[in-house]
C-alpha positions, 0 to 999 in steps of 0.5 A: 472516432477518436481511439480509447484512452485512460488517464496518464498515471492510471491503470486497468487490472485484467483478470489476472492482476486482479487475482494477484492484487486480491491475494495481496490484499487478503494476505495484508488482511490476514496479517492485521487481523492476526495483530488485532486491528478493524476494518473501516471505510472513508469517503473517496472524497472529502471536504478540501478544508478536510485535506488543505495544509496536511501534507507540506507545501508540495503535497498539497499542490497534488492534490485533485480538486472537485469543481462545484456542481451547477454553475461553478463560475457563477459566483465568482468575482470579476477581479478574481476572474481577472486576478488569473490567481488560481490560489484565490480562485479554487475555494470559490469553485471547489469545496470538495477533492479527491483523498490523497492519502488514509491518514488525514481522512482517518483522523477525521474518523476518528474526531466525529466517531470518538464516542463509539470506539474503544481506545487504543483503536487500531483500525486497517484500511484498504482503498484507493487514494489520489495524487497528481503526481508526474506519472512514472515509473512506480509513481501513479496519480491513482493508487491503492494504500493498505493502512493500518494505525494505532491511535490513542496510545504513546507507547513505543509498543505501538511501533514495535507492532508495525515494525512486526507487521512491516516483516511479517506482511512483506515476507507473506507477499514474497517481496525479496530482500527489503529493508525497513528505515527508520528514524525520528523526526525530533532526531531530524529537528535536533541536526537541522538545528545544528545547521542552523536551521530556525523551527519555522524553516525546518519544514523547508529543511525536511522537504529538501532533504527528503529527496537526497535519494532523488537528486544526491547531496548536490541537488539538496545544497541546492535546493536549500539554497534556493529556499534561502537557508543558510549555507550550513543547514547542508554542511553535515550532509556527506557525514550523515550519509556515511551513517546510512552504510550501515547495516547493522542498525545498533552499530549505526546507532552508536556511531550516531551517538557522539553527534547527538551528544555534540547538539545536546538535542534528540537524545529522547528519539535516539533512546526510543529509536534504540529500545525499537531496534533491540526489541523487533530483534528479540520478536524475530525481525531479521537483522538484515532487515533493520535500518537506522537512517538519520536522514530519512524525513519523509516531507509530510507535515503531520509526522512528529515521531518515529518515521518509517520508509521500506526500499527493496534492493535492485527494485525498480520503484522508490519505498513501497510503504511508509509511516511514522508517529503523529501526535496532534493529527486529530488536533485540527479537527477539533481533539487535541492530544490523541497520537497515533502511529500507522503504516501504509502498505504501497499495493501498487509499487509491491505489485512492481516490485512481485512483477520485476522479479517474478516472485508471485506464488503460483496459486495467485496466478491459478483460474477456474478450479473446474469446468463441466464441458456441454455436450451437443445432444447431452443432457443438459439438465444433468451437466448442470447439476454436476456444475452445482455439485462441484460448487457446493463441495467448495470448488471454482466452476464453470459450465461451458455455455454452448454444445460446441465441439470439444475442442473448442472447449479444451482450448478454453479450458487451457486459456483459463488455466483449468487443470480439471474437465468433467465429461458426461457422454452417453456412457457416463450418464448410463453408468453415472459416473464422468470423464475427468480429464487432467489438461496439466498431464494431458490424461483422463478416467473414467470414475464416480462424481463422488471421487471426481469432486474428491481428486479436484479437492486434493489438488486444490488444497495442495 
């Protein structure tokens, strides 16, 4: 019998995450809600002509592929067999692939929902997504995103938002020292032009570039190479990186400016990208947490505008959420002209990230609330009227399921982390009042049902 196994790049959630992860997605939820934005759902998996050609050359090679039902070779040509040609072969026996992000599948939402939504629409969303990437650490073939986009409006006030929810989710989740990066595709397309680098190149261009944290400055020279560019699309990439020391995000800015003076092109974005600054300031987002980085690209191919990348000093993983402006998404579907801007919160890297540095509040890590012990020869019927008692004051409890010694369900009680066991002994039942024992402090009293409920309550809402 072979031994069990997951999927590389795939997790199990025992009890314990799963009480941390659903405290962080209520939060990120609460977070949302607060700023106005609507849930909604898509699809696990979608059309793969929905997904194709979204996401640059490299993206769309990630992405998990459905085969058809039945027969799915049935159809299918000698040649193609033959040809060995997978690019050929995959439209003929797959139709259908795992969603690799919420974007795409958003837009798509949005084309065949128009006439029953209200615009500017702000929706949240919160699932799992697919990717095949090479597992790693921080990088997952299944994940979940916590998204939130603004579509239907151009306004800078649509980023200033995000950049609120950006601080305003992180510093709810506890997460430590993180950074927002921002910058401005357009800025991006006016440096690569100033390298030289044609328009239909400049996807290639951002690709490269998008990995410099992965594989430094000499790895990009490289890579441009290799993609055939000319030798100057990389020859203003040490200046560039001398910007990203700053941090003061106005300060970098204005030694930003001369540059964007001497190519003539992006002052539009370096406006826009200013006015941002200046105003998450006046809102309350910290300074230190601000970051203007000419050469943060993000490589997928919907971002038109303002792009967004948040890193964590000393955190084991890359960025934990990403985003940006996009202003033709829902165009290939059949729309043009609706831009939209959204952010995604990376659950599974902030997971990584509260785990390394042990910043998870204690109340995420608590267990039952209560437990109501089974006395052998007790009564039964009035243990578990006590049980229901406690459930409709508001409170987590549990009956324990056999008259066993107590030990046995003190020990239970400790592996479960409940602070509170109820007691009903003979004497109690005489009297009708119960054993309330504090398993944290190791004490116990004899007192009413009335003030038991009470005292769990208080403790509870501290």
């Amino acid at each position: 019998m072979s031994k069990p196994s997951i999927p590389k790049g795939t997790r199990d959630f025992g009890p314990k995450a799963m009480v941390r992860r659903q405290w962080m997605f209520d939060t990120l939820r609460r977070v949302f809600k607060a700023h106005g934005f609507l849930p909604i759902q898509t699809p696990s998996f979608e059309n793969l002509s929905t997904l194709t050609g979204k996401y640059g050359e490299e993206g769309d090679q990630l992405i998990f592929k459905i085969l058809n039902n039945g027969d799915y070779l049935a159809k299918v040509g000698e040649d193609v067999l033959s040809s060995r040609e997978s690019k050929s072969l995959t439209p003929l026996i797959s139709k259908k692939a795992l969603r690799y992000d919420l974007t795409v599948p958003f837009a798509r939402f949005v084309v065949m929902n128009r006439n029953e939504l209200s615009f500017p629409f702000k929706r949240y969303q919160i699932q799992t997504v697919w990717r095949g990437d090479r597992p790693g650490k921080g990088r997952y073939q299944e994940f979940t995103q916590c998204d939130c986009d603004i579509i239907g409006s151009e306004s800078m006030m649509c980023e200033l938002e995000l950049v609120q929810i950006l601080s305003e989710g992180l510093t709810a989740l506890n997460v430590p020292s993180f950074r927002i990066h921002m910058n401005d595709r357009r800025l991006l397309q006016a440096l690569a032009s100033m390298g030289g680098v044609a328009e239909e190149h400049f996807a290639e261009w951002t690709v490269a570039v998008d990995k410099i944290d992965k594989v430094g400055v000499e790895g990009v020279i490289r890579e441009l190479e290799e993609r055939g560019l000319p030798q100057s699309a990389s020859a203003r990439l040490p200046e560039l990186i001398e910007f990203r020391k700053h941090t003061n995000p106005i300060a970098a800015l204005e030694a930003l400016l001369p540059m964007v003076q001497e190519i003539g092109e992006g002052m539009e974005a370096w406006t826009s990208l200013k006015e941002l600054v200046e105003q998450a300031l006046k809102t309350g987002v910290k300074m230190e947490a601000l970051r203007v980085d000419p050469l943060l690209a993000r490589g997928l191919d919907y971002y038109t505008g303002t792009i967004f990348e948040v890193l964590v000093d000393d955190a084991p993983v890359g960025s934990i959420c990403g985003g940006g402006r996009y202003d033709d998404l829902t165009g290939i579907f059949g729309w043009p002209g609706m831009s939209g801007v959204g952010v995604s919160f990376g659950a599974d890297r902030i997971e990584d990230v509260l785990n390394h540095f042990e910043a998870w509040p204690a109340m995420s890590e608590e267990g039952l609330d209560a437990m109501v012990v089974q006395m052998a020869g007790g009564d039964f019927s009035q243990e578990l009227h006590l049980t229901q008692d406690l459930r409709e004051a508001g409170l987590s409890v549990e009956l324990y399921p056999d008259p066993v010694k107590l030990k046995k369900q003190f020990k239970y009680a400790n592996d479960r982390s409940v602070r509170w066991v109820l007691v009903l002994g003979e004497n109690e039942l005489a009297t009708d009042t119960v054993v309330l024992k504090d398993m944290r402090q190791g004490i116990q009293e004899v007192t009413s049902i009335a003030e038991a409920i009470q005292k769990i309550q208080d403790s509870v809402s501290v």
